[in-house]
TORTOR-710789 format. One record per atom (N, C-alpha, C): y, x, z. Coordinates in steps of 0.05 Angstrom, whole numbers, padded with zeros to 5 digits, always signed. Example, Ala and Ser with C-alpha at 12.3 -4.5 7.8 and 13.67 -1.06 7.14 Angstrom:
BEGIN
-00114+00264+00156;-00090+00246+00156;-00066+00264+00156;-00045+00257+00142;-00021+00273+00143;+00001+00258+00157;
END
This chain:
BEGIN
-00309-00014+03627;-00338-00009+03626;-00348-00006+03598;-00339-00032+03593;-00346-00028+03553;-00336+00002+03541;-00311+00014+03547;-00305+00044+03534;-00326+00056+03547;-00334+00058+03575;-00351+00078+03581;-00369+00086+03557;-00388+00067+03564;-00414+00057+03548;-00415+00061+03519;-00385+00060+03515;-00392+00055+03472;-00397+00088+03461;-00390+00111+03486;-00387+00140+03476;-00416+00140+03474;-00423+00151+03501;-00457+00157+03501;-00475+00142+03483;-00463+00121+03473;-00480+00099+03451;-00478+00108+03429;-00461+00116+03419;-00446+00124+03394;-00462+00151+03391;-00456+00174+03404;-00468+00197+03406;-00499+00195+03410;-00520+00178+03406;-00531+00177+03406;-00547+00168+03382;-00532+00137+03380;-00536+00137+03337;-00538+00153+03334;-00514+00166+03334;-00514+00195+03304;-00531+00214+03311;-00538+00221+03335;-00567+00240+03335;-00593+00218+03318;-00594+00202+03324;-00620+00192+03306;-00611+00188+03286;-00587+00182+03271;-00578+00175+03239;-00584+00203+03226;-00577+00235+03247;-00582+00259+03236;-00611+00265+03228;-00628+00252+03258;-00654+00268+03255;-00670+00248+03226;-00660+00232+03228;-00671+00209+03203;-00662+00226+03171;-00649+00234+03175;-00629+00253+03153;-00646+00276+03139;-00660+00285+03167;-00670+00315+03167;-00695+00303+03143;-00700+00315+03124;-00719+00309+03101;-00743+00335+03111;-00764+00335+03114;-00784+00350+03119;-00783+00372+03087;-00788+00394+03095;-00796+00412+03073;-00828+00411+03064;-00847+00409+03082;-00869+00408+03067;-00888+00397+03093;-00918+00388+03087;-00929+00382+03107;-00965+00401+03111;-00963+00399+03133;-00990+00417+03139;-01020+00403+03133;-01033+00426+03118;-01055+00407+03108;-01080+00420+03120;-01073+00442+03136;-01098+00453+03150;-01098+00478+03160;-01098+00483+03183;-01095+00518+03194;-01113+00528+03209;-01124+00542+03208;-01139+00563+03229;-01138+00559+03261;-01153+00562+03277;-01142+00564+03305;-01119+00596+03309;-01099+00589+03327;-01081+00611+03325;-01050+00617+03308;-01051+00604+03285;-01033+00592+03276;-01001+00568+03284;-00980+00576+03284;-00962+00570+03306;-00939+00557+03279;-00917+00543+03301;-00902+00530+03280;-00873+00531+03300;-00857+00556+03292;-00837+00566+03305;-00809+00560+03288;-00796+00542+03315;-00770+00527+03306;-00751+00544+03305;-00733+00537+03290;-00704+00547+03293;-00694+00563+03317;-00696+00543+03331;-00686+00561+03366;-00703+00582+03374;-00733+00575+03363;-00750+00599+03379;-00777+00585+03392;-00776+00554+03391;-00799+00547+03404;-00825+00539+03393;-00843+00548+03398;-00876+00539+03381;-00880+00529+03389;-00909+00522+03378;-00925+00498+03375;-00946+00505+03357;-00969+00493+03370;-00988+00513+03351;-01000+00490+03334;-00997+00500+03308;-01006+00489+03283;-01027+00468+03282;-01009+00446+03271;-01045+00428+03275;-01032+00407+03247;-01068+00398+03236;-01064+00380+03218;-01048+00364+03208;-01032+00352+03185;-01006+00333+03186;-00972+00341+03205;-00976+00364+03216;-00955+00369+03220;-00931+00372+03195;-00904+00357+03218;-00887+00360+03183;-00862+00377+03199;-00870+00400+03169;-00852+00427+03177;-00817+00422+03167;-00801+00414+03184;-00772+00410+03174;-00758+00439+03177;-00735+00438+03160;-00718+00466+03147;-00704+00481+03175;-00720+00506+03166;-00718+00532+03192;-00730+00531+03210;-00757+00519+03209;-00781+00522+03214;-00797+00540+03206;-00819+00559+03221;-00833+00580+03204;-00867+00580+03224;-00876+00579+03191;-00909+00582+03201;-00923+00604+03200;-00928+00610+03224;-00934+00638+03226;-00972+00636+03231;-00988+00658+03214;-01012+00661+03223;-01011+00688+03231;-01041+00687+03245;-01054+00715+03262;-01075+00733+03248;-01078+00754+03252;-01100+00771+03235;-01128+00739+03241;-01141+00748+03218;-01164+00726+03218;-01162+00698+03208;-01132+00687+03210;-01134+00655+03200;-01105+00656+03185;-01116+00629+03165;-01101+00617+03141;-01096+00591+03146;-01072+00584+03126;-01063+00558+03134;-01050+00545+03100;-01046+00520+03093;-01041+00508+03075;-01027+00481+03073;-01007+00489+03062;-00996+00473+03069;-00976+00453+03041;-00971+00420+03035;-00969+00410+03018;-00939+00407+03021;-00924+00419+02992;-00893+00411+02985;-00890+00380+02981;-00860+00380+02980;-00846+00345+02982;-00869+00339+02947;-00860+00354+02926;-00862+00345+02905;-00895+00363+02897;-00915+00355+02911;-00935+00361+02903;-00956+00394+02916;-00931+00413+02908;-00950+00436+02907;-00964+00445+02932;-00972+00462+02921;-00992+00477+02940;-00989+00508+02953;-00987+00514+02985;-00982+00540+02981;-01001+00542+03009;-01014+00566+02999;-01032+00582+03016;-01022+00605+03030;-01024+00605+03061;-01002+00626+03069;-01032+00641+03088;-01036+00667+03080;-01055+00682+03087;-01052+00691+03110;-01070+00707+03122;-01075+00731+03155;-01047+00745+03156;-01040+00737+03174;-01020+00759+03186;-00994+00757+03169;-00986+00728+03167;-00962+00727+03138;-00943+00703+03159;-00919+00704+03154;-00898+00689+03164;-00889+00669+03145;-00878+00641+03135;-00862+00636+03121;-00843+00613+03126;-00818+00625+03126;-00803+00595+03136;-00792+00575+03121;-00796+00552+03121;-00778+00533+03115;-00754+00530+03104;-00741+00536+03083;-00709+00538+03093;-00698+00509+03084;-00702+00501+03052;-00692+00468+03052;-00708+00456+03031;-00694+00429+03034;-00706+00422+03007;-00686+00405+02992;-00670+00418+02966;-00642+00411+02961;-00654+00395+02931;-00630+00373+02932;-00635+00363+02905;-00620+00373+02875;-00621+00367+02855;-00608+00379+02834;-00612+00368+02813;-00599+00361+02780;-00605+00356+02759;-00631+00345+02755;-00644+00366+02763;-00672+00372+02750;-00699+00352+02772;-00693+00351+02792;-00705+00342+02813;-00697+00363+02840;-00720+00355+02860;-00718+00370+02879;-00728+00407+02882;-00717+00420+02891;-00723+00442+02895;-00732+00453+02926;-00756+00457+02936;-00764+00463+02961;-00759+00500+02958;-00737+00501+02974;-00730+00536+02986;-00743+00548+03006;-00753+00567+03000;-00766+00572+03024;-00763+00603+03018;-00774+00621+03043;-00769+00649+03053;-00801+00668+03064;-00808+00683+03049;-00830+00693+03068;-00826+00723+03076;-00832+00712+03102;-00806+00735+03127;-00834+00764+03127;-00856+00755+03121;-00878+00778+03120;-00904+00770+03113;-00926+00782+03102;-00946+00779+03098;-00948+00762+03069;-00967+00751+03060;-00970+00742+03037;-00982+00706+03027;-00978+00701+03011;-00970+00678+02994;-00987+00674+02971;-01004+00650+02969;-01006+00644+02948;-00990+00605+02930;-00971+00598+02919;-00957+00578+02907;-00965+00563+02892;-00976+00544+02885;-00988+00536+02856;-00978+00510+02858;-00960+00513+02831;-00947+00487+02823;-00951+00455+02810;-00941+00441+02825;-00952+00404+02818;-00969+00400+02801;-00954+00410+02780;-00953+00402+02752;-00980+00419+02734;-00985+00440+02752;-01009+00454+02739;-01037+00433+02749;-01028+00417+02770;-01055+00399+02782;-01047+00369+02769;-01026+00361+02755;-01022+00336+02747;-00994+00342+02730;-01001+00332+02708;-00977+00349+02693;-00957+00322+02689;-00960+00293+02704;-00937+00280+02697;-00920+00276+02731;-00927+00308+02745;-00904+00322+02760;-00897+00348+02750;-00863+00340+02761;-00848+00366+02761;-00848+00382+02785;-00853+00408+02786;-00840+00419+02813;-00822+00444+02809;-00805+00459+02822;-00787+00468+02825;-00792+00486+02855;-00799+00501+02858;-00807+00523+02882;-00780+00550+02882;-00761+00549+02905;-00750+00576+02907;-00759+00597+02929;-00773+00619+02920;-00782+00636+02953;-00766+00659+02945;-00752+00659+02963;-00748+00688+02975;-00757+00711+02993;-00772+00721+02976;-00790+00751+02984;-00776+00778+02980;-00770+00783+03019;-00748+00806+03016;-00726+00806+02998;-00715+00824+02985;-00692+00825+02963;-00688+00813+02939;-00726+00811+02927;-00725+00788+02908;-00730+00758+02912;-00714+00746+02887;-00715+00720+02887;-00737+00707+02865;-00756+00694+02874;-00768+00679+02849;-00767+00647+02849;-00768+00644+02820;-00767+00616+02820;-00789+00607+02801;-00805+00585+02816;-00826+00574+02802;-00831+00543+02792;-00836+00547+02767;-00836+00523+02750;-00866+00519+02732;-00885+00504+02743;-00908+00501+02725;-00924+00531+02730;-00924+00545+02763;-00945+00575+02762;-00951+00566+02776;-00967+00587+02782;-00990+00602+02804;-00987+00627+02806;-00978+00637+02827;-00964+00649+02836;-00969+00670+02869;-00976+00688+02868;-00977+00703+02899;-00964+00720+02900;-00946+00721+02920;-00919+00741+02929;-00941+00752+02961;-00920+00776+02964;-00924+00799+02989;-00909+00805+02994;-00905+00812+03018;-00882+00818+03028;-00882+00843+03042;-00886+00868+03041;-00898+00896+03052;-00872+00909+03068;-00879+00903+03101;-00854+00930+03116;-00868+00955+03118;-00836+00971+03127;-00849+01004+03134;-00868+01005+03156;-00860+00977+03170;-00882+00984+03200;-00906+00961+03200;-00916+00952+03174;-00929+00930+03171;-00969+00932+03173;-00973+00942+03201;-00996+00940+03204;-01025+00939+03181;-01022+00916+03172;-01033+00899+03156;-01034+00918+03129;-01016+00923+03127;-01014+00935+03096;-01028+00956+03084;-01038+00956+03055;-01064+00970+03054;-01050+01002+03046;-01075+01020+03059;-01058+01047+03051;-01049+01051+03031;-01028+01074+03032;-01011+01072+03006;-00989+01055+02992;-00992+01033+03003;-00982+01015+02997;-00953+01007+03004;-00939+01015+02979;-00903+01022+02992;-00889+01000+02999;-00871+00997+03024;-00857+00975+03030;-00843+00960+03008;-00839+00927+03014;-00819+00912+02983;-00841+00895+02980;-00830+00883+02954;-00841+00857+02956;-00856+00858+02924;-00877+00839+02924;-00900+00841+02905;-00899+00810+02892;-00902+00808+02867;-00901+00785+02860;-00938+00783+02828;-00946+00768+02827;-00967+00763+02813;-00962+00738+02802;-00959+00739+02785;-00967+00715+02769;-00996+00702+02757;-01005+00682+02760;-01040+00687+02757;-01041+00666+02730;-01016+00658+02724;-01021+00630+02699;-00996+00616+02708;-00985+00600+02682;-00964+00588+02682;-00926+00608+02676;-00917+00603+02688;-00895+00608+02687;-00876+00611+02717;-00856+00628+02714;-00844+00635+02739;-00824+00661+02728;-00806+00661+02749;-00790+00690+02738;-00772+00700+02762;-00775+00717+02758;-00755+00736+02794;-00736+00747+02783;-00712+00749+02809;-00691+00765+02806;-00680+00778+02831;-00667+00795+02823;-00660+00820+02830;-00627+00825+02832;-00615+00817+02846;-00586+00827+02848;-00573+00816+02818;-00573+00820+02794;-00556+00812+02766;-00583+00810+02745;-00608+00814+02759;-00622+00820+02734;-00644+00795+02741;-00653+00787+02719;-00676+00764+02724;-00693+00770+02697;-00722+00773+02707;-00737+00773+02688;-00756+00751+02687;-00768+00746+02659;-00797+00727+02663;-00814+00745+02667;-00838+00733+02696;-00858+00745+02694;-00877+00735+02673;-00901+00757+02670;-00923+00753+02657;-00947+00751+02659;-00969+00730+02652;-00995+00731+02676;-01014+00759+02672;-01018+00762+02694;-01030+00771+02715;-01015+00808+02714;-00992+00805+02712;-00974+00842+02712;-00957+00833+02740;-00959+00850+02763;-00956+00852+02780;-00922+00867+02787;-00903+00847+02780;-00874+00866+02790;-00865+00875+02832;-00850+00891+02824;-00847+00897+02848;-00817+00918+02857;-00810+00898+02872;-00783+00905+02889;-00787+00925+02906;-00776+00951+02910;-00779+00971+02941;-00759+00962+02954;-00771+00965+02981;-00752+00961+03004;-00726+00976+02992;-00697+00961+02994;-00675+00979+02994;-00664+00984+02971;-00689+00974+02947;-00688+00984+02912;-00665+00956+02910;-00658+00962+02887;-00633+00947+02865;-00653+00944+02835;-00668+00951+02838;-00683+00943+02811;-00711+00930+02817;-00725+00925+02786;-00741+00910+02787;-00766+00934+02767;-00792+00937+02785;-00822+00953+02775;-00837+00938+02766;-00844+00944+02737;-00877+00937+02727;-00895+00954+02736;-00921+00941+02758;-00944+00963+02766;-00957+00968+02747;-00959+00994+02744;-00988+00997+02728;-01014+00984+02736;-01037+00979+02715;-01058+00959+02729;-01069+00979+02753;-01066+00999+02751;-01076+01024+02765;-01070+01024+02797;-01043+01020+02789;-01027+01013+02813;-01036+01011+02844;-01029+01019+02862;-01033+01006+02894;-01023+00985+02900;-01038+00954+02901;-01011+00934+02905;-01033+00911+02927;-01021+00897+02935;-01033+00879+02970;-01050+00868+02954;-01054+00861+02928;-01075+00833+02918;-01094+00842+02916;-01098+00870+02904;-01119+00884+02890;-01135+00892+02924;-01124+00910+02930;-01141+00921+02965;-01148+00914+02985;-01154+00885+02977;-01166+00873+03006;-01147+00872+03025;-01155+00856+03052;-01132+00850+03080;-01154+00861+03102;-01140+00869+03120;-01147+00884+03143;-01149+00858+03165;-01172+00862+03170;-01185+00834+03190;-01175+00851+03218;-01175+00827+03239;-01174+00850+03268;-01204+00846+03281;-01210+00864+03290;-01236+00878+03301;-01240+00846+03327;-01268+00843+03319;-01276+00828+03337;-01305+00827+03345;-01314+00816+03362;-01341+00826+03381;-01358+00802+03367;-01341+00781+03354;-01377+00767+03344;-01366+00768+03305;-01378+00788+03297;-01373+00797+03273;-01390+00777+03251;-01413+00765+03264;-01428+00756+03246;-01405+00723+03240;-01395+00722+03252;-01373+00699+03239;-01352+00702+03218;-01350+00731+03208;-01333+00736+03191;-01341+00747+03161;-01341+00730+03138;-01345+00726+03123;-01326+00731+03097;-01325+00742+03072;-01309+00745+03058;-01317+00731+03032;-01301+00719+03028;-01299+00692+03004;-01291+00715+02983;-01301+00708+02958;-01283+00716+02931;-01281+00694+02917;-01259+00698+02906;-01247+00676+02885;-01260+00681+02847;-01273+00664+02846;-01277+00662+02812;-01262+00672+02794;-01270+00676+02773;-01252+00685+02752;-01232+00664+02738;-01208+00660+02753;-01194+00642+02741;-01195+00623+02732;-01217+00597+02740;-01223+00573+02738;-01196+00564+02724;-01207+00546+02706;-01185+00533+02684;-01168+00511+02703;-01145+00501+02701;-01140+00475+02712;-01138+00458+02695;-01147+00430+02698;-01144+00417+02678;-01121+00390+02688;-01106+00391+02674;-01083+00375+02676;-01083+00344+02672;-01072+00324+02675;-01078+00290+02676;-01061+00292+02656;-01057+00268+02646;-01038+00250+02628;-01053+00241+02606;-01082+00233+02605;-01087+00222+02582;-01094+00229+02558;-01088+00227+02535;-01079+00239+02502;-01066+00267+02511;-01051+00260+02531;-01039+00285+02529;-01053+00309+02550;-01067+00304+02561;-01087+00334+02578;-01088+00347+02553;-01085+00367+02571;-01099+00409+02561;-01112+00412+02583;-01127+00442+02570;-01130+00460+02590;-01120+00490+02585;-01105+00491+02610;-01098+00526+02610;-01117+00543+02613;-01127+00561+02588;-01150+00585+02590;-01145+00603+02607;-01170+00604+02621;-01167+00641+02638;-01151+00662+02635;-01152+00674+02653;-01135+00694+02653;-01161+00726+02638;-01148+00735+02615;-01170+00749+02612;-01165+00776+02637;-01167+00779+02655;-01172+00788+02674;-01180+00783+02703;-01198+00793+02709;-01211+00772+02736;-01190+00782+02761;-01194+00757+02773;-01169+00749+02792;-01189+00754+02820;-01188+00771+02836;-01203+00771+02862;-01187+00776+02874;-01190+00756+02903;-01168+00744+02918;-01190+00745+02950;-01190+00772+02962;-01207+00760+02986;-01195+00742+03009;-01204+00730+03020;-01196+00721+03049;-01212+00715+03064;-01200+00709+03087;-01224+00708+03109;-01223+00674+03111;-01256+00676+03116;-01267+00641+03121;-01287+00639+03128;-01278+00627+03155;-01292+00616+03176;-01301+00592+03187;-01300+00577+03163;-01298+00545+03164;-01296+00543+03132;-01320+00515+03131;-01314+00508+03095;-01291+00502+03093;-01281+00505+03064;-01257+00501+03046;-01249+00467+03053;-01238+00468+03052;-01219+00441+03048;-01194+00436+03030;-01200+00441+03013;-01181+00435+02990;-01182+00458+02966;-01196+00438+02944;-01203+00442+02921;-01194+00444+02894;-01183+00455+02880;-01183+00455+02856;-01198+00457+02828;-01211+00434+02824;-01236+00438+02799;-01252+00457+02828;-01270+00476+02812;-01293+00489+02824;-01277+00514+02848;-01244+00515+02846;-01240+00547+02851;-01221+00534+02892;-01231+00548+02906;-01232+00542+02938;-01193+00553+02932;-01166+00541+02944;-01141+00549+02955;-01136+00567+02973;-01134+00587+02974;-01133+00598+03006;-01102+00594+03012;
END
């Protein structure tokens, strides 16, 4: 009887010694109605406050709503209308932890610990389509543009978009890794092996607005603009700065349908 009993017992520990194991990638700090939280296998769940997103998990929103959501080690990432992003881990290293993550479509905005409290480190890996970026001390909005991507503003060639808005960060490309620079807009084509500087001229997702979906009570839909690069001001004491503006204004529309909830100094997170 005792052999019976000790398998199914045993096999059982170790499912909770695993799920205890599983370290959450980041946690949910607020989503839209419509917003979903699709597991590994395939099953949702629709997005709600304090949810904690574990690795190969993906948060997906709908034309009209945004969602935000807080990394292990501080940061902040805003995942816009009609944008996917999954989970993938959160590995440790030398340096501290590094939260990996993937955005399977639509667009991103990242902003790191350390730009909101500078005695954190953070370490951000996203993988957007072909390129890789890695963020250390930015702020940061990636895109992710398909050939059949609804959403996407005319003209606007498939591949992936990266902005830098302040701080630091740098992408790569198959053997090549560059530092970006604030506010010059690089960009990967679907299928490309290299790495584009846009001209400011450029067609790119940040600059052209997002395509809302048509709805019958219109007077609820409202378009926020973002300030001109509100300064952050950093903790530590003797030791605070402040990082100056970007001398170019940063307009970032989204849709909002409900006050902001989560602030930085004067400038709203989407």
């Amino acid at each position: 009887m005792h052999a019976l009993w000790s398998r199914p017992c045993a096999a059982l520990m170790l499912a909770l010694a695993g799920s205890a194991l599983a370290e959450p990638v980041a946690t949910l700090l607020f989503a839209q109605p419509g917003a979903t939280i699709v597991a590994d296998g395939g099953a949702s769940r629709a997005a709600v406050k304090g949810d904690l997103l574990q690795p190969g998990e993906r948060l997906v929103t709908p034309a009209g709503a945004i969602s935000q959501v807080l990394l292990a080690d501080g940061s902040l990432i805003g995942v816009r209308p009609e944008s996917e992003l999954r989970m993938d881990r959160l590995q440790s290293g030398a340096d501290g932890n590094t939260s990996a993550l993937s955005l399977v479509q639509g667009s991103v905005r990242i902003i790191a610990a350390n730009l909101m409290d500078s005695r954190k480190s953070s370490s951000v890996a996203l993988q957007s389509g072909s390129a890789s970026v890695q963020i250390r001390g930015g702020d940061l909005e990636s895109a992710l543009v398909k050939r059949d991507a609804k959403a996407a503003p005319a003209g606007t060639e498939a591949g992936s978009y990266q902005r830098l808005l302040v701080g630091s960060a740098s992408l790569t490309q198959g053997s090549t890794t560059r530092s970006l620079a604030p506010g010059q807009v690089s960009f990967v084509a679907a299928g490309s092996t290299g790495i584009a500087t846009l001209p400011a001229t450029a067609q790119n997702p940040f600059d052209s607005g997002r395509r809302t979906a048509a709805s019958s009570d219109a007077s609820r839909r409202t378009t926020a603009r973002a300030p001109l690069a509100t300064p952050y001001v950093l903790a530590g004491g003797a030791a605070s700065r402040t990082l100056k503006p970007l001398p170019m204004p940063v307009v970032t529309p989204v849709l909002v349908s409900k006050p902001c909830t989560r602030l930085i100094g004067k400038t709203c997170i989407q």
